[in-house]
C-alpha positions in Angstrom: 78.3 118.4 52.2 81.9 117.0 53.1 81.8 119.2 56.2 78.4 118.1 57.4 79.9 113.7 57.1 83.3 114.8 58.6 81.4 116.3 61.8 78.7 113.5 61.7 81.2 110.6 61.8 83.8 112.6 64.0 80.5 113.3 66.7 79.8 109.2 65.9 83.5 108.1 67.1 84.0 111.2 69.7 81.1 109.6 71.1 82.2 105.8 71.2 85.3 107.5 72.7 83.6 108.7 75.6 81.4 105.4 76.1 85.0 103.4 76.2 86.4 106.1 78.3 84.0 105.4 80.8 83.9 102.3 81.0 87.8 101.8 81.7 87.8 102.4 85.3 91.8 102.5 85.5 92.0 105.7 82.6 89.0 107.5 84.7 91.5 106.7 87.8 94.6 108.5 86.5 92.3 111.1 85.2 90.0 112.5 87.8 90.5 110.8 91.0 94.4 110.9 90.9 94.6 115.1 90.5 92.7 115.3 94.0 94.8 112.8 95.7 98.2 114.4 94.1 97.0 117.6 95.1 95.8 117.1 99.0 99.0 114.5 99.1 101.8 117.0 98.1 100.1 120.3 99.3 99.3 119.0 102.6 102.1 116.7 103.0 105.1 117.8 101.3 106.4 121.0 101.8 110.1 122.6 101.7 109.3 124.9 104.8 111.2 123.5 108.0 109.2 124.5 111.0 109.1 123.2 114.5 113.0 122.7 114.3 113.3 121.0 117.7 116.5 123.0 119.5 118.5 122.2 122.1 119.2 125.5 124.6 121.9 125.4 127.3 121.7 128.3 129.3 124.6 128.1 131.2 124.5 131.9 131.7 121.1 132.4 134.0 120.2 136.2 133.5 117.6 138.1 132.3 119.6 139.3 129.1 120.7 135.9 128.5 117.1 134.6 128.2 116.1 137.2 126.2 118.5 136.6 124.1 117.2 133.4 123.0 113.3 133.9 123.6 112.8 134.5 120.3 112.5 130.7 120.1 109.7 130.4 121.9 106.4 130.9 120.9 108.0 130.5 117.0 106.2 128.0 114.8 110.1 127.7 113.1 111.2 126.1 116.7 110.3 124.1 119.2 112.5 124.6 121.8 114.0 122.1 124.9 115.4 123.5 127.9 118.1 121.2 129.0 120.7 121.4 132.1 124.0 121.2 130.0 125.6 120.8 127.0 126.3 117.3 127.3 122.2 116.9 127.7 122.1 118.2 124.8 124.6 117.2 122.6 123.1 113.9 123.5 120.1 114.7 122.7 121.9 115.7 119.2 123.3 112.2 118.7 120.0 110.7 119.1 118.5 113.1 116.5 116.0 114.1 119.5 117.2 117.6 118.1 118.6 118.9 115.3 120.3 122.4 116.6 121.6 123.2 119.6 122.0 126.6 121.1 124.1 127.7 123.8 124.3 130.7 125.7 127.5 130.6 127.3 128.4 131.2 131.3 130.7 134.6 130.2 127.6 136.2 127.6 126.3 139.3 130.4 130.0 140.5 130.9 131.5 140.0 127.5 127.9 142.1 126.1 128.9 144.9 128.6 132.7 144.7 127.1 130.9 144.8 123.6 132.0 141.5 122.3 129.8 138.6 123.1 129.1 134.8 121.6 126.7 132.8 121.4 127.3 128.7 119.9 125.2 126.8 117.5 125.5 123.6 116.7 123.1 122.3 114.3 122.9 118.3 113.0 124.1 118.3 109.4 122.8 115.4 108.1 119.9 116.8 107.1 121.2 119.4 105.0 118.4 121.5 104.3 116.8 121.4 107.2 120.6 122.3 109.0 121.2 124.9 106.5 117.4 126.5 107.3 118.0 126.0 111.6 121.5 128.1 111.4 119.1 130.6 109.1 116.5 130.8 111.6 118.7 131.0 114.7 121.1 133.5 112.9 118.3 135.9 112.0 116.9 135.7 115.6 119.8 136.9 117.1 120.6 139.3 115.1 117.4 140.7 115.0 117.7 141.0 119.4 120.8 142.1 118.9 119.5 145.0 116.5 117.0 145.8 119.1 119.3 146.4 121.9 121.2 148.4 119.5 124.2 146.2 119.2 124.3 146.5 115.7 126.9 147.6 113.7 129.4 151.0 114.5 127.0 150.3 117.8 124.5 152.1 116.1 120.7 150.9 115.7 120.3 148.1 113.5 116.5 147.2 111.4 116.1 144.6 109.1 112.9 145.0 106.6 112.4 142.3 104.5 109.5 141.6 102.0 109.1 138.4 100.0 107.2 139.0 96.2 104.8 137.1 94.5 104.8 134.3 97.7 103.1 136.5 100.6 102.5 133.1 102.2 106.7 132.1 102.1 104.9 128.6 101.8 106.2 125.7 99.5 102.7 124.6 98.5 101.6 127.7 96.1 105.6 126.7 94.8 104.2 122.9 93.8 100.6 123.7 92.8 101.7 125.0 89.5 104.3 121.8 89.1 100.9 119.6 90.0 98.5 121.0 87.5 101.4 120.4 85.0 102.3 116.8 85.9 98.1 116.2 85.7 98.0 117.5 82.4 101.4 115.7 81.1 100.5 112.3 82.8 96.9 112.7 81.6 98.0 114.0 77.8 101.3 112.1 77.7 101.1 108.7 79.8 97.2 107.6 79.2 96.9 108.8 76.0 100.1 106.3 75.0 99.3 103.3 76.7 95.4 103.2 75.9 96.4 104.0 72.1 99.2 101.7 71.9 96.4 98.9 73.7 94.1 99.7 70.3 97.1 99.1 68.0 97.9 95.6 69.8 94.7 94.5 69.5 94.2 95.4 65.9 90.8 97.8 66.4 92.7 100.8 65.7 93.5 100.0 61.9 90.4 98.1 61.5 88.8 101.3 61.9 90.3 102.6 58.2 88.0 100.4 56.5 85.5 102.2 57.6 84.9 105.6 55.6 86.6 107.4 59.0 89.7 109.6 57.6 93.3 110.0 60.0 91.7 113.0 61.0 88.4 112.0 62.4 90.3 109.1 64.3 93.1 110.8 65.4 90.6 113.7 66.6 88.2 111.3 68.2 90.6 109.6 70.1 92.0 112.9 71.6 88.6 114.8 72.4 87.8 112.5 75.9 91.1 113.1 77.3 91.0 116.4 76.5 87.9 117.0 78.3 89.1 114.9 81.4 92.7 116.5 81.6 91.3 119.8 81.6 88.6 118.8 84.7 91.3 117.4 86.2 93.8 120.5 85.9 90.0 122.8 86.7 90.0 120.5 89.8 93.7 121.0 90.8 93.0 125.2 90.4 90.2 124.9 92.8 91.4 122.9 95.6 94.8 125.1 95.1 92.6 128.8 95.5 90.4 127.4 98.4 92.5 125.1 100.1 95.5 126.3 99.9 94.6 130.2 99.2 96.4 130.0 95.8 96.3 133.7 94.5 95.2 133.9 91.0 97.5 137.1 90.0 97.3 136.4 85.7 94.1 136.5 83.4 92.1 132.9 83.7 91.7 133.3 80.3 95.4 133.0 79.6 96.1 130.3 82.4 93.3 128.0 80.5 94.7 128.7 77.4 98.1 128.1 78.1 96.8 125.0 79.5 95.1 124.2 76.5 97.9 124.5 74.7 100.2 122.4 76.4 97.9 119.7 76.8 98.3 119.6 72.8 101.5 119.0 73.1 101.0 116.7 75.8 98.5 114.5 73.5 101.3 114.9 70.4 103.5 113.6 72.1 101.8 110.6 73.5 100.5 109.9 69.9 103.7 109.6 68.2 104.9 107.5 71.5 102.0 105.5 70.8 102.8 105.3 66.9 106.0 104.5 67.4 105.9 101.8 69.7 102.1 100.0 69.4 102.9 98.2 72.7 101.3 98.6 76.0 104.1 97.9 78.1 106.9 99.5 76.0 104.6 102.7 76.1 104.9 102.8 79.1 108.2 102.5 79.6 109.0 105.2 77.0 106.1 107.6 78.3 108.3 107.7 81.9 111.9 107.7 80.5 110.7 110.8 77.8 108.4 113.1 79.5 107.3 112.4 83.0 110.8 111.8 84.3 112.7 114.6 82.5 109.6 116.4 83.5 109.4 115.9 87.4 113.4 116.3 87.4 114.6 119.0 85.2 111.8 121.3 84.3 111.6 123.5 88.0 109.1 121.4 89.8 111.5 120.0 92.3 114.3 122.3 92.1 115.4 125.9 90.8 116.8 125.4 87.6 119.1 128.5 88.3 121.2 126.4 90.7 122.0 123.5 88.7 124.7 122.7 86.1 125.2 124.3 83.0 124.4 121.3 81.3 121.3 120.6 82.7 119.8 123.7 82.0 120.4 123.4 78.4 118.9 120.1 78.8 115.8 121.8 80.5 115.5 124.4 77.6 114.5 121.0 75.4 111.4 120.0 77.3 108.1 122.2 76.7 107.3 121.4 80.3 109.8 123.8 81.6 108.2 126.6 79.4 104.8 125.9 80.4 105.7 125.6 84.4 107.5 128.9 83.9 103.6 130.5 82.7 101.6 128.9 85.1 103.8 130.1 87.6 104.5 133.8 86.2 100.0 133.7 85.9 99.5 132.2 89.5 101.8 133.7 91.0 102.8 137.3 89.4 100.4 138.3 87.0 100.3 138.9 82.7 103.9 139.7 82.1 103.5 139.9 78.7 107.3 139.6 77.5 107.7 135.6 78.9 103.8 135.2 78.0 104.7 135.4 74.5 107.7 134.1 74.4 106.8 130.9 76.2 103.5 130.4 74.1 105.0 131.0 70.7 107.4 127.7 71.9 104.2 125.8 72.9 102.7 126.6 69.6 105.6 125.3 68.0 105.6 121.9 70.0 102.3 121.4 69.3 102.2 121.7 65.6 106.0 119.6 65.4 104.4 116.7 67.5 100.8 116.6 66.4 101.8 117.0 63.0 104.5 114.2 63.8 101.6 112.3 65.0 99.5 112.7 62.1 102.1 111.9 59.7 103.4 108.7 61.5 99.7 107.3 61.7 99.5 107.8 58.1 102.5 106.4 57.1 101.5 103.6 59.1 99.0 102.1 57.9 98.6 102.8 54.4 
């Protein structure tokens, strides 16, 4: 008999949820529409692949071996070369950031090659770092790999380089962000919303009202999550899709485990912005606090942007705090390189234990609250 009211008047409220939910345009906004725009924004227009690097070549020596030389830059998507006269063309060119690499084949480069000792300059623009550090890559690799095949490698002996890249076929940036995307959707969605539109029903007073009312903490508190829930979830289904058939994302791991992980995290996600909301019962100030504690930390530090094995000691520790970093670590391991079962576990036993330290935080804060 208890079970049968708590399920009638949690379906009664779930469902007032949903008509409210709908009716807020802005919450339906962040939920739906902005996991499509993120997606087609950052996988079509950000990407750490340099390519087209527009290079400078002086040819100052005119043969056939000297062109050969550098043909590997054309017809490369990585270049896109310009043929100039000399190097003072082109190291004006430089200056005016018309290019950002310049390679020069110098007058001497046939008869030094015959002696066995030949160079070849390269200048690249180093204000953009990465995109300096990934030309001198690029042209590097390309003469080296001529140089191999005209057996100028090392001891003068025959040089091959075979190189394979796991779990990123592609070598594209985008199947790197997709899993960071689905995670900010899901943390925006679970975190950021969740705070503001709860912390708007504490201002105005109609989430305590609602405790006159027969409704227990549990019914509320469960009512209130269910919608966005269900619309984080479309939105991270949404974000899966567009990343397998837009961008050829492969699906390596069980899609069992990649919703449930999901799942999971968005628990946390919701936790967290219930005790934000508890805490603060202010629209703007739950704002504030949903950035500065979780999206921030979460868009900086958790391996979206950058590899956390290259930064500081102390930011890595700092990383190990946030369940973001833990769940970004699945998604990709399950995208990307399949059900490795030793980080699966690992990583979902943390979840588990964010989830119940936040939602029960949650639960126990809303209690305390307004008794």
């Amino acid at each position: 008999m208890w079970a049968k009211a708590f399920f009638r008047r949690l379906a009664a409220l779930t469902r007032k949820e949903f008509y409210q939910l709908l009716r807020d345009k802005s919450s339906m906004l962040l939920g739906i529409v902005m996991p499509v725009v993120l997606i087609l924004l950052i996988g079509y227009g950000m990407s750490l692949d340099v390519k087209n690097v527009p290079v400078a070549v002086v040819l100052e020596d005119h043969s056939p071996t000297a062109r050969q030389a550098v043909s590997f830059v054309t017809g490369s998507e990585y270049f896109s070369p310009v043929y100039v006269q000399s190097m003072q063309e082109a190291q004006s060119r430089l200056l005016t950031h018309e290019v950002d690499a310049i390679l020069c084949v110098p007058i001497q480069f046939t008869s030094d090659l015959a002696k066995g000792s030949a160079q070849v300059q390269v200048i690249v623009n180093g204000v953009e770092a990465t995109t300096a550090s990934s030309a001198q890559t690029y042209i590097e690799s390309g003469l080296l790999s001529w140089a191999a095949r005209q057996g100028l490698g090392a001891a003068g002996g025959q040089v091959s380089v075979v190189s394979r890249i796991w779990f990123n076929d592609a070598n594209t940036s985008t199947w790197f962000f997709v899993p960071g995307i689905i995670m900010m959707v899901l943390l925006i969605v679970g975190v950021f919303l969740t705070s503001v539109v709860m912390a708007r029903e504490w201002e105005r007073g109609t989430f305590e009202s609602l405790f006159v009312t027969p409704t227990g903490v549990l019914e509320l508190i469960l009512a209130k999550m269910i919608p966005y829930f269900c619309v984080a979830m479309f939105g991270m289904l949404l974000c899966l899709l567009a990343g397998r058939y837009l961008y050829e994302l492969p699906l390596r791991g069980s899609m069992i485990l990649i919703v449930g992980v999901s799942m999971l995290f968005l628990l946390v996600a919701l936790g967290i912005g219930l005790v934000i909301s508890a805490l603060t019962r202010n629209q703007f100030l739950a704002c504030q606090v949903s950035l500065l504690v979780s999206f921030l930390p979460s868009l900086m530090l958790s391996g979206f942007l950058f590899d956390l094995h290259t930064e500081p000691a102390a930011i890595r520790l700092i990383s190990q705090a946030l369940p973001t970093t833990y769940y970004l670590q699945l998604l990709k391991s399950l995208l990307l390189t399949g059900n490795y079962w030793p980080l699966i576990i690992k990583n979902t036993l943390l979840l588990t234990g964010y989830a119940i330290f936040f939602m029960g935080l949650a639960f126990r804060l809303t209690r305390k609250r307004v008794e």
